[in-house]
Every structure is written in C-alpha cells, then in structure tokens.
N, C-alpha and C positions, 0 to 999 in steps of 0.2 A: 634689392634696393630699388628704390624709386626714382630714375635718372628723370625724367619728364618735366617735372615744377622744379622750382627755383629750392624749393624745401627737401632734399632728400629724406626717406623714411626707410629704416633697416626695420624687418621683422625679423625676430630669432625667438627660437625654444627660449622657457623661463626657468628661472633654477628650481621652479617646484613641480612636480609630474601633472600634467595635464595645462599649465602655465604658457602665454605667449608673451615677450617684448615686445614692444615698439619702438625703437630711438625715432625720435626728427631733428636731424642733423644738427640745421641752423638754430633752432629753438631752443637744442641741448634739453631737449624734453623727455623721458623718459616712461611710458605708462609698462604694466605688469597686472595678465589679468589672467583668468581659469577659462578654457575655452572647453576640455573635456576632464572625464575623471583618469580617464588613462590616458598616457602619454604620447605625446602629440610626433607624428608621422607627417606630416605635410602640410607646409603653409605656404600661402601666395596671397600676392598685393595685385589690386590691380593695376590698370597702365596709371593710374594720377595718385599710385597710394593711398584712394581715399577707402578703400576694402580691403578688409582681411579674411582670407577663406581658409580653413584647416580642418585636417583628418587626422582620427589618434587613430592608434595600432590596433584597434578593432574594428576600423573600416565600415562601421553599419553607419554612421551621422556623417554627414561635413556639415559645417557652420560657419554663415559670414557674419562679420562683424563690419563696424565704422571702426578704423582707423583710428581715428582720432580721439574716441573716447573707450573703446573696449566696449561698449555697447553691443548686443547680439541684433542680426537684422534678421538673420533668415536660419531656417534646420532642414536640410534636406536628409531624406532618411536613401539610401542605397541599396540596404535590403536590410535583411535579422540575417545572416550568417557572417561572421568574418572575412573579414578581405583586406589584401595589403595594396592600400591608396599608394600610389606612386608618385600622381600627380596632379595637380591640381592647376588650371588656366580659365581666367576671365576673358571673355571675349574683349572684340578692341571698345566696345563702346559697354563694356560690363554689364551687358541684357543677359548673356547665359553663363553659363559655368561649365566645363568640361571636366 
C-alpha cells in the first residue's frame, strides 16, 4: 500500500493467472491488467505509488508498469533460466530496481 500521497494505492494478484489489481483508495477506482503469462510471484509500488513492478514464477522478465493506467514502461530480462524472484524494491527516487 502506498502510505506517501493523500491517495492510497493497494496492488494485489488478479483473479486471472498472470493478472495484477490496482485499488486507489480515495477514487474507489479499481484497474485489472495481464502483466505475465504465468502467474504473478512479486509485486511492488514504488514510494508515490506511481509504478508497478512484477515477477511471475518463472523469474526470467520483471516488468514496470504506470500505475495508473496498467500501461507497461519497461522489461527487464534476468536471464533464460528460471528463478524464484523474492523480491522486488525501487530505489527512493525510483532510478533503479533491485
């Protein structure tokens, strides 16, 4: 959850496999978008909520998105062999990814 702005934003898994939510709070706005084909292992906001970063269960992509529109911004690729993403953090000023 995005404690920082006035607008809290919750991201959660979507009821459909590879799927992420969005609530925002105040706005009672709700988006639902496909972020991978397999099922989604890790997601993170950054500190203003305004990015969404996620890894499914086969560990080779993370992918950030906007927030606010489910829009993709970036694909990092990790390797080609499987791996279990644990975890996923934006820096404070959201220049890198960890």
């Amino acid at each position: 959850m995005n404690t920082i702005t006035d607008n809290p934003i919750i991201a959660m898994m979507g009821n459909k496999r590879g799927y992420v939510k969005i609530y925002t709070v105040k706005a009672n706005n709700e988006i639902d978008f496909e972020c991978h084909q397999a099922d989604i292992r890790t997601i993170a906001l950054n500190a203003d909520g305004t990015l969404l970063a996620t890894a499914s269960t086969k560990g080779t992509l993370i992918r950030v998105f906007d927030s606010t529109t489910g829009d993709a911004l970036k694909e990092v690729r990790r390797g080609s062999e499987s791996a279990d993403v644990q975890c996923i953090a934006f820096s404070n000023l959201s220049i890198y990814l960890a």
